[in-house]
C-alpha positions in Angstrom: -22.5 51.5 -43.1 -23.0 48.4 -45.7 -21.9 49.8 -48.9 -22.9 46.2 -50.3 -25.8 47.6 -51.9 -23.6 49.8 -54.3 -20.9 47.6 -54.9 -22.1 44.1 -55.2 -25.9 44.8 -56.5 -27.6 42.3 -54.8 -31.1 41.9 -56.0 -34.3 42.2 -54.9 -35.0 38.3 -54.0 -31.6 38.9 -51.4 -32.9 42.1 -49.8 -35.8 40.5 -49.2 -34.2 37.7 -47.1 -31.9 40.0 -45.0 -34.9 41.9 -44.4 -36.9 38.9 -43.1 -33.6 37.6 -41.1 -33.5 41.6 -39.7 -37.1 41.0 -38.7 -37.0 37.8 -36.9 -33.3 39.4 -35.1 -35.7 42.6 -33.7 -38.2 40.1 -32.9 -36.0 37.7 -30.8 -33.8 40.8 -29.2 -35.2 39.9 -25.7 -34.4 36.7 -25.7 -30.9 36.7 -27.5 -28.3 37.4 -24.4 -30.6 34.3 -22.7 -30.2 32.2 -25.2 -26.7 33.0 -26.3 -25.5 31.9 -22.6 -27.0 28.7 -23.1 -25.7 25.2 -24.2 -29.1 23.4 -25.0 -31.9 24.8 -27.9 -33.8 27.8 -26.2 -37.6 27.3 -27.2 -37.9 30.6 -27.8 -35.5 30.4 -30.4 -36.2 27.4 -32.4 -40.2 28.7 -32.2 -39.4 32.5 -33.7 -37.3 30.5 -36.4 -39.3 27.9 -37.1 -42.3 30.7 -37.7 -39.8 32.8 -39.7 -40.0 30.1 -42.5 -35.7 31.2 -42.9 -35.0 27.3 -42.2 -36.7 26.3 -45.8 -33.7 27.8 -47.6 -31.5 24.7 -46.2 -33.6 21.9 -48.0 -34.4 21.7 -51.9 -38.2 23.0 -53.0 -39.2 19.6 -53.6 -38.9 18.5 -50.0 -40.7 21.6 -48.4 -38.4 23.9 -48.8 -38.1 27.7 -50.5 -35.8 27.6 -53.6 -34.9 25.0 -56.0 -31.6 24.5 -54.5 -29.9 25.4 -51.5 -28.2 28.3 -52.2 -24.7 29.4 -50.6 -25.2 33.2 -51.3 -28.2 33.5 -49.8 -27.4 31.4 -46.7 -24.7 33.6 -46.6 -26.7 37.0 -46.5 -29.2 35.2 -43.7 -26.1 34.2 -41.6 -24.2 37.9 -41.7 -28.0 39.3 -40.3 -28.7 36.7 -37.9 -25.1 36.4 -36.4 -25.5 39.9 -35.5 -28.0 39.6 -33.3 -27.9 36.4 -31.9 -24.9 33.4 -31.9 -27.5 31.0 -30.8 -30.0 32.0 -33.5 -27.5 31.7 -36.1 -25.8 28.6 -35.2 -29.3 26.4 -35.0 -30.3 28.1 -38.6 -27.1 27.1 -39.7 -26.8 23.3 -38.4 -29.9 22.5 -40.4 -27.9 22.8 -43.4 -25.0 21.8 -42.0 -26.5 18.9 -40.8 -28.6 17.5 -43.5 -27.1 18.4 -46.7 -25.5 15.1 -47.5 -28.9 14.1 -47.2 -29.8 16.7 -49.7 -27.0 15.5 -52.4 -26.5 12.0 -51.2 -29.8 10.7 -49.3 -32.3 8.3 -51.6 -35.5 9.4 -52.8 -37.6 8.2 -49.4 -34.4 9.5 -47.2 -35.3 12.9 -48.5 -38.7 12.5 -48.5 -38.3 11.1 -44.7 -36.5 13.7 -43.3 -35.6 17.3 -45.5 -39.9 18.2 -44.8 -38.9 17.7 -41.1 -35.9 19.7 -41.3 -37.2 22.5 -43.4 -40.3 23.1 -40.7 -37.6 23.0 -38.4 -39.5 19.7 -36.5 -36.2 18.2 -36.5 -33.3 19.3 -35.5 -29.7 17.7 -37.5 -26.5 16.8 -36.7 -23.4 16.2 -38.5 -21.1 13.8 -36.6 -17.4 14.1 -38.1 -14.6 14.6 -35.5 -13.4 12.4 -32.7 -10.8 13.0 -30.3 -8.2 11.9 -32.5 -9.8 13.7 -35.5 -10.3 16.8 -36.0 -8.8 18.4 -39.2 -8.1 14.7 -39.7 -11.3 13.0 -40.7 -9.3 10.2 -42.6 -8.1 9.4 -38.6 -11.5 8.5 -37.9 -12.4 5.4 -35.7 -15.8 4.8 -35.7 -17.0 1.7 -37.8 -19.6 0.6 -39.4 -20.0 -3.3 -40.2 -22.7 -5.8 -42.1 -24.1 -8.2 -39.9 -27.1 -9.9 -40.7 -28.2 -8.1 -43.3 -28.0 -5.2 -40.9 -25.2 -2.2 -40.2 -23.7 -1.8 -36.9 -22.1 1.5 -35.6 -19.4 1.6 -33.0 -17.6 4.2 -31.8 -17.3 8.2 -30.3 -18.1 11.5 -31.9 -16.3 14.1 -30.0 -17.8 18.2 -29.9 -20.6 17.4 -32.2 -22.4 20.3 -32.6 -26.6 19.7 -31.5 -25.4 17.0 -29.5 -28.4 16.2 -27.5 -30.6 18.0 -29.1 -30.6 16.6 -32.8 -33.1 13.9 -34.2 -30.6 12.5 -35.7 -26.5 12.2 -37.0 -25.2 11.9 -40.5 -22.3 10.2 -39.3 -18.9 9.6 -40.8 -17.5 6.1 -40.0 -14.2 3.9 -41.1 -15.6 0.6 -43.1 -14.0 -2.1 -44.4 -14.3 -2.5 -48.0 -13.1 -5.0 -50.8 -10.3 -3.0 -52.3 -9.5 -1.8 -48.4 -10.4 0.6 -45.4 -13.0 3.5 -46.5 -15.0 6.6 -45.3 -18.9 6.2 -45.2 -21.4 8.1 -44.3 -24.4 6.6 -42.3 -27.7 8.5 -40.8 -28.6 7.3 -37.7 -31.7 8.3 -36.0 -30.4 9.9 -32.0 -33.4 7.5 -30.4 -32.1 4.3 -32.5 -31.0 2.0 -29.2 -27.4 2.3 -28.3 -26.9 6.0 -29.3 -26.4 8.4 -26.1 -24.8 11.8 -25.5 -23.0 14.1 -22.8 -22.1 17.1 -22.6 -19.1 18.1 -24.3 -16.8 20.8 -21.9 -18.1 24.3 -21.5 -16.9 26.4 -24.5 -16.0 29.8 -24.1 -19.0 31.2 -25.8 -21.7 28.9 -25.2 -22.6 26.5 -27.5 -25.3 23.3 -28.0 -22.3 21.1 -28.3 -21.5 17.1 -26.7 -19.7 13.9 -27.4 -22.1 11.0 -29.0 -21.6 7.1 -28.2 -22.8 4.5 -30.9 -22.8 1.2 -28.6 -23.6 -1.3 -31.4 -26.6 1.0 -33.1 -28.2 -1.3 -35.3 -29.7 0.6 -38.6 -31.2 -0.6 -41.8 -28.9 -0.7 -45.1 -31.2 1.9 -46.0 -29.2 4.4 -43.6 -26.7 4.6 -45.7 -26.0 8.1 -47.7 -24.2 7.7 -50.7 -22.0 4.8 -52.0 -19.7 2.6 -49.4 -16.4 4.2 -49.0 -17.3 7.6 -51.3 -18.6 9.6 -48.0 -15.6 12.3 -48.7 -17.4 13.4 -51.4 -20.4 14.3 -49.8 -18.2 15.6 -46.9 -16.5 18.1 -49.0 -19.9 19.4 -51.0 -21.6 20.1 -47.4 -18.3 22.2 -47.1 -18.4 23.8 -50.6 -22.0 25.1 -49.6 -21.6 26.1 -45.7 -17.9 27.2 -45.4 -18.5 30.7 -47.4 -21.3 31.1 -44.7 -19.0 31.0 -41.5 -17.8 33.7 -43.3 -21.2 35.7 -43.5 -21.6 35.1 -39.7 -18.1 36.6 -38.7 -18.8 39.7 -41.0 -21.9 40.1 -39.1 -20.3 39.8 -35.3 -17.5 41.9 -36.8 -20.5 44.6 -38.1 -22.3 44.3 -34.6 -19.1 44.9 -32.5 -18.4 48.1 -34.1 -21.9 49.6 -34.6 -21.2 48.9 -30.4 -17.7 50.6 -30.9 -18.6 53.5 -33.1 -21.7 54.8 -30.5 -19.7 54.5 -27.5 -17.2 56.9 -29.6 -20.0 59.2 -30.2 -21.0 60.0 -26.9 -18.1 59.0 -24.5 -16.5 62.3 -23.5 -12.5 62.4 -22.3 -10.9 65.4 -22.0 -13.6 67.7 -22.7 -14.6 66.1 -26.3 -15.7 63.1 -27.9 -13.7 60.1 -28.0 -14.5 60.1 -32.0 -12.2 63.0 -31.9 -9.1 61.7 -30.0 -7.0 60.7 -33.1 -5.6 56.8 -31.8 -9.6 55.7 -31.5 -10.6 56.8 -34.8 -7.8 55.1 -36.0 -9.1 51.9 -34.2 -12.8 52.5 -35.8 -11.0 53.5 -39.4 -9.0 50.2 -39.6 -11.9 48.0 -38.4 -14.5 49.2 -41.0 -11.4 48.7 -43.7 -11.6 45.7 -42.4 -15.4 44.8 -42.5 -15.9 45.7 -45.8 -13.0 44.0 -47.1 -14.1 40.7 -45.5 -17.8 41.3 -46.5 -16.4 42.2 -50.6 -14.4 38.4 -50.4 -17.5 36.9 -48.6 -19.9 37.7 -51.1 -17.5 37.4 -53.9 -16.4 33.6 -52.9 -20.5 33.3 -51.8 -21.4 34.4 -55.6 -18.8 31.9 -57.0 -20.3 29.3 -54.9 -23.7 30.2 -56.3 -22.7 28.8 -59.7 -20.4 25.5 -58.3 -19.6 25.6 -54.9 -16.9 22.6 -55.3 -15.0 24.9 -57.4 -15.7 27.4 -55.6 -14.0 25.3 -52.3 -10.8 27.2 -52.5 -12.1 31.0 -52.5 -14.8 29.8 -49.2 -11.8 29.1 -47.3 -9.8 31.9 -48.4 -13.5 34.0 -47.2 -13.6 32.2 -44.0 -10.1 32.9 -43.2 -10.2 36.6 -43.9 -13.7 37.1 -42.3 -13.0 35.3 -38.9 -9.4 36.4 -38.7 -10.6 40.3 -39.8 -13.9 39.4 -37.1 -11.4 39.0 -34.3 -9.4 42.4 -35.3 -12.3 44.2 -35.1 -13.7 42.9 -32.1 -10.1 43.1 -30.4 -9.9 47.4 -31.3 -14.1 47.9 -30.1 -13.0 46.6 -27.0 -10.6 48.5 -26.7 -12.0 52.2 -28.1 -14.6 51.0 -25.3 -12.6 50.6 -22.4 -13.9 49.4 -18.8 -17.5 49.2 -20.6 -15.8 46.9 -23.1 -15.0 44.3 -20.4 -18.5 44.0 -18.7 -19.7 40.5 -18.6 -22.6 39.6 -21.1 -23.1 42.9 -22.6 -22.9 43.0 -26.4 -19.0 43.5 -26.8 -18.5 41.1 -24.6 -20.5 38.6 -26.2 -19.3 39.0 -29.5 -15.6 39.1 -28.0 -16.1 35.6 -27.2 -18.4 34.2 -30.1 -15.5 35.3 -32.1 -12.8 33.7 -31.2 -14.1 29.9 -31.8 -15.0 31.1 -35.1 -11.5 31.0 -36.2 -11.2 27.2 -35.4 -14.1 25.2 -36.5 -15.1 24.3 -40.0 -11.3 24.4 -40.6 -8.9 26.5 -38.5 -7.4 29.3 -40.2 -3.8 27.2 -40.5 -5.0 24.3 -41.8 -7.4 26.2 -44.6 -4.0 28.1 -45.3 -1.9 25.1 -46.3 -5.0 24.6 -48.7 -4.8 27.9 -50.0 -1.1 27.9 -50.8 -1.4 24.4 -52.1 -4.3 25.6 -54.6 -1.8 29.1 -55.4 1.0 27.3 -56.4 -0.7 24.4 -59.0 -2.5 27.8 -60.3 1.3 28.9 -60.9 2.6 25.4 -62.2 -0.2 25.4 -64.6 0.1 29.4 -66.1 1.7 30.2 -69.3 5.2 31.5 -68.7 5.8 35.4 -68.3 7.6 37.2 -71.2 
């Protein structure tokens, strides 16, 4: 069914990966409904990763991990593989990215040295702590501060549906300072056993989700816990973007792929009427649109992925245009495989089911499809302003 192969030529270095991600997913197929109905790290999870070695593409070669850089297309590939077969799998291979790539770009020589080894063997587990309750989209909203006092910083504030939340060694956290020329965005790591950091539980998500709300009660950190220059912590924000956005597109083209490999056998062997369901006109149409749809989201994922490859920061604009079609395309096809699947569509915690639910968040975090889409027009029409005028 993935006509990739053909039409994008992927080499031989990216086969290899999906194969290794396809290997760990067989390996782990026991374990994945447990583990995608929980909201804390299954064991049995992070160990099959961590022995996979996959979590070394997220950190740099220099600080234990597999490639010279991190590189979007191939986190991309892993995503698509691993989504498929397990949302909790995927989501903690992504969130050490995610997590610790402002570290990556940003961090000092001995913050990298500190903490990218730990992250590549998968020993520690990252966070990234951007939204509150009053920002979400809006990180310029943010409230949580960070001040000098005796030579020290001091963090105050809430983080609301941080992702790893109680299970991360520590926060790259995005905090409001005051600054010379006026307020600022900075970006501070703070370790999650530093005193005065705590979490809870962040509400039940429909598809579960290692997810919770982080205090900073006064945490007192060095200077040295700062990432990047006082007040310049968008800029680090928006390359952790440039690299991991494409990728939320690889993961919905893989729940989208799973769903109707689901749809497609039930259509095989489900008899109505005396014959096949495949051969009742209105559900081949159903199957028909959806694989339109896969491969039209997987073409734009891997284009926009491939662009990224060379500068993901000008790249920024196609990632979101990929996220947007993937996620909004994942939720089409899941919609019609529930419904060429009928009453065995709806069972609780089968397969269809799952990704039924894992899809629907997917269209809201790391941008919601209406906010990336002011974006995208935004970016359309300066493209137009600037072009030489037709003749």
């Amino acid at each position: 069914m993935d006509s990739s192969e053909k039409w994008f030529a992927l080499g031989p270095a990216e086969r290899a990966v999906q194969e290794e991600a396809a290997s760990l997913t067989a390996a782990v197929a026991d374990i994945s409904a447990e583990a995608d109905a929980m909201s804390e790290i299954h064991p049995g999870m992070r160990e099959a990763l961590r022995a996979s070695g996959l979590a070394g593409l997220m950190v740099p070669a220099a600080y234990g991990g597999r490639a010279e850089t991190v590189d979007p297309l191939t986190v991309c590939l892993v995503r698509e593989v691993l989504m498929k077969g397990s949302s909790h799998l995927d989501s903690m291979f992504a969130l050490q990215g995610i997590g610790s790539y402002a570290i990556t770009v940003g961090g000092t020589d001995a913050q990298r040295a500190q903490w990218l080894p730990r992250v590549a063997s998968l020993e520690t587990l990252a966070g990234l702590a951007l939204t509150e309750e009053h920002a979400g989209s809006d990180l310029k909203n943010v409230s949580t501060t960070v001040t000098e006092k005796n030579g020290e910083l001091v963090v105050h504030g809430e983080k609301a549906f941080i992702s790893n939340a109680g299970a991360a060694d520590f926060f790259v956290t995005l905090v409001k300072e005051d600054l010379a020329d006026g307020p600022g965005l900075s970006l501070v790591l703070v370790p999650a056993d530093a005193p005065g950091v705590s979490t809870r539980p962040s509400p039940e998500l429909i598809a579960p989700h290692v997810l919770g709300d982080v205090t900073f009660d006064g945490v007192v950190v060095p200077p040295e816990a700062r990432l990047g220059a006082p007040g310049k912590a968008m800029s680090l924000v928006l390359s952790t973007l440039a690299v991991f956005r494409v990728s939320v597109a690889g993961a919905a083209v893989g729940l989208a792929t799973g769903a109707l490999e689901e749809a497609a056998r039930h259509a095989r062997t489900r008899e109505q009427f005396g014959r096949p369901l495949l051969k009742h006109g209105p559900v081949a149409q159903l199957l028909a649109d959806s694989w339109n749809d896969v491969e039209m989201a997987r073409l734009l994922t891997y284009q926009a992925a491939s662009f990224a490859r060379q500068d993901a920061r000008a790249a920024l604009n196609r990632s979101s245009m990929a996220k947007v079609a993937a996620t909004e395309a994942a939720s089409r096809v899941v919609d019609r495989s529930v419904q060429v699947m009928g009453r065995w569509g709806l069972i609780a915690n089968s397969p269809i089911e799952r990704y039924y639910r894992q899809a629907r968040p997917m269209r809201v975090y790391e941008g919601a499809s209406e906010v990336l889409k002011l974006g995208i027009a935004t970016t359309l029409c300066a493209e137009l302003d600037q072009a030489p005028p037709a003749r």
